[in-house]
C-alpha positions, 0 to 999 in steps of 0.5 A: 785257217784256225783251228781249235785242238784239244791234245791228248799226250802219251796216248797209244796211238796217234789219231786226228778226231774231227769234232765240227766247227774248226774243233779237233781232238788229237792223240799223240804218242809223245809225253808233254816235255821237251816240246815233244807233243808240239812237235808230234802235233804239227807232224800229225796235222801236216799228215791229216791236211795233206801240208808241210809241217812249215804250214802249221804254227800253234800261236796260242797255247803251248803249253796247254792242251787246248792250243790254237793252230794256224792252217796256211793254205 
């Protein structure tokens, strides 16, 4: 499954909001350096889909904060 997310670094909280459509919004606590939000992204989704992190792959956009993700079933 693909999904479009929207990610929102150094937020308060980390949070998944579902937007309809295959589109999500997602708040992580990490800053965008070091690859840190990406890493904290595929722990929060992993956790939202009830899956393992190997699971989940950002294959477009990682340096943006749109990104397209990779849901393997």
């Amino acid at each position: 499954m693909m999904v479009k997310v929207r990610v929102i670094p150094r937020s308060r909280k980390s949070a998944v909001i579902d937007l309809g459509k295959s589109l999500l919004k997602v708040r992580v606590l990490s800053p965008p350096t070091d690859n840190r939000a990406n890493n904290e992204l595929i722990e929060v989704l992993a956790r939202y889909y009830n899956t393992s992190k190997s699971s989940i792959k950002i294959r477009r956009g990682l340096k943006s904060r749109v990104k397209l993700v990779e849901i393997e079933d």
